[in-house]
N, C-alpha and C positions, 0 to 999 in steps of 0.2 A: 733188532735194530730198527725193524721199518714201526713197532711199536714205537721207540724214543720219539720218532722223526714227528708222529702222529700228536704223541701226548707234547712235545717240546712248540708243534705249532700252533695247538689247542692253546696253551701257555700264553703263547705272543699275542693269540687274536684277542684272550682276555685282560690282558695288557694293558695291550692296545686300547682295546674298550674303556678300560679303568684306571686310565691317566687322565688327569688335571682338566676338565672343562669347565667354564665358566657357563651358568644359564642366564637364560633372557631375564630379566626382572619386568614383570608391568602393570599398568592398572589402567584401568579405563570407567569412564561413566555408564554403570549398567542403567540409566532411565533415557538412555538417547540411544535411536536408531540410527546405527553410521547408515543406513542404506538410503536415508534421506537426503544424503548429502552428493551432490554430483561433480561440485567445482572445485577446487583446492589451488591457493599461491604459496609460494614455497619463501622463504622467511626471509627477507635482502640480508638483514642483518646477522645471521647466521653465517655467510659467507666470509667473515670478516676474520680476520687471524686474532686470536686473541693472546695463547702463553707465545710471548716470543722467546722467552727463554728457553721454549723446546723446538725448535726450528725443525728437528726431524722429526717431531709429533705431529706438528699443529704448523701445516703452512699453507699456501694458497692452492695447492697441489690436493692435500687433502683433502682440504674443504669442499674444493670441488667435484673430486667424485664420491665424497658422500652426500652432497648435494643431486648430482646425477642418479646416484643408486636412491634415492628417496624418493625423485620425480619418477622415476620406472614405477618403484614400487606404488605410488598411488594412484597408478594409469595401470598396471595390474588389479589392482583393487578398483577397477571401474572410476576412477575420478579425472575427469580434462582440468586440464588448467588454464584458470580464467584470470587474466590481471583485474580487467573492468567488474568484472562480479562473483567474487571467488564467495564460497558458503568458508571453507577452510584454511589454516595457513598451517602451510605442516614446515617441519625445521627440525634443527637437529644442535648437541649440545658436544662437545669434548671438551671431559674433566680428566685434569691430571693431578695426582696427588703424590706428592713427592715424601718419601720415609726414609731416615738414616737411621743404622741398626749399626750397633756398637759391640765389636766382637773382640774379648779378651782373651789376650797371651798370655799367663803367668806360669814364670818358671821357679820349681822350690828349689831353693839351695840344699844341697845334699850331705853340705857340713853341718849348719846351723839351721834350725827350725826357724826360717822365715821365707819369706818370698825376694827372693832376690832383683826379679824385673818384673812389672808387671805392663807390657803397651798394649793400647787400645787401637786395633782399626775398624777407622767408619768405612762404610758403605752405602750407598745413596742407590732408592730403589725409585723407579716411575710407575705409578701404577696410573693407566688410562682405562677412562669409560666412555662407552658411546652412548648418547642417550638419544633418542630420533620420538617426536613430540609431532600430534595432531590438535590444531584448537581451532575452534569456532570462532570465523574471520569477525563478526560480528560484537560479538560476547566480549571476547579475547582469553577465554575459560579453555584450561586445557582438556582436551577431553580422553586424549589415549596420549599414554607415554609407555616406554621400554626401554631399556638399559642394560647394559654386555660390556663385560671387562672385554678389554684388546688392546692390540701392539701395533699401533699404527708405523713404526719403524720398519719399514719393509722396505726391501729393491722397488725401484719403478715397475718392475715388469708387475711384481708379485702385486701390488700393493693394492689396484684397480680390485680383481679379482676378489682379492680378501676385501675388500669395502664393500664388494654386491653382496658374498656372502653375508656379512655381519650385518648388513639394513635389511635381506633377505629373512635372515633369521631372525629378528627384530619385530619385520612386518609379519611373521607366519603368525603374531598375536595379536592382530591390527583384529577388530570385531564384526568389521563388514562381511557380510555375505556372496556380495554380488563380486562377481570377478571380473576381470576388462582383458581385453586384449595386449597380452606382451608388447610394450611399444619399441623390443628391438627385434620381432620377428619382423619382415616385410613382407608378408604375403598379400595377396588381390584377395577380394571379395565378388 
């Protein structure tokens, strides 16, 4: 018995493990050193609601704390933010793309060789991305992007939380070296 227990939860942890994640996608300009870069403004226009026809995707709510979880993350990666003289404008993109999948009912008639009903039901699926973008204030050339399927439909409480992860995990391919200080620890120096 204590073998079942053993191999049944070896089972779940591989499961576990080898259920459904989405990875990062990204690219970046290998002839430029992000480490030269110190300033970064975060994209006004990014802030703006754009599918309104997904109100629980894409609303002011969100925008805003992926906008907050982006500003961390480039003050983790050593960058202050300057409105007056920024080198960078980092921002960020949700894409939703909407698929109806058409799934058939047909019953045979068990007198006559033919199909007696045949109905169709659709189903409407959402699929969102996040995409979170570094470009050159100057230039206006992007220089790091990355991208991650996710479910912005979440509780208030949950929703926060899952936005730092998902720009968290986003920026772990950002290509700077230099690291900054957490700007939500408060510690003295």
């Amino acid at each position: 018995m204590k073998v079942y227990s053993i191999i049944s939860g070896f089972l779940l942890v591989l499961l576990l493990n080898c259920a459904a994640t989405s990875e990062v996608v990204y690219d970046y300009n290998l002839e430029v050193d992000f480490n030269q870069y110190n300033t970064y403004v975060l994209c006004v226009e990014d802030f703006t609601v754009e599918h309104l026809n997904y109100p629980e995707l894409d609303n002011e709510m969100v925008r805003q704390a992926i906008g907050d979880a982006v500003a961390t993350e480039m003050e983790n990666k050593a960058h202050k933010t300057n409105v007056f003289n920024p080198q960078l404008q980092a921002g960020f993109r949700i894409i939703i793309r909407e698929e109806t999948v058409e799934f058939k009912n047909c019953e045979h008639s068990k007198h006559l060789d033919y199909w007696e009903s045949c109905t169709i039901h659709e189903q409407t699926y959402e699929e969102e991305t996040l995409i979170v973008y570094v470009a050159d204030f100057e230039t206006n050339k992007v220089l790091w992007h990355a991208s991650l399927l996710c479910d912005l439909n979440k509780p208030d409480k949950k929703l926060k939380p899952y936005i730092n992860d998902l720009v968290k995990d986003l920026f772990d391919t950002y290509p700077k070296t230099q690291v900054g200080r957490n700007p939500d620890e408060k510690k003295e120096l």
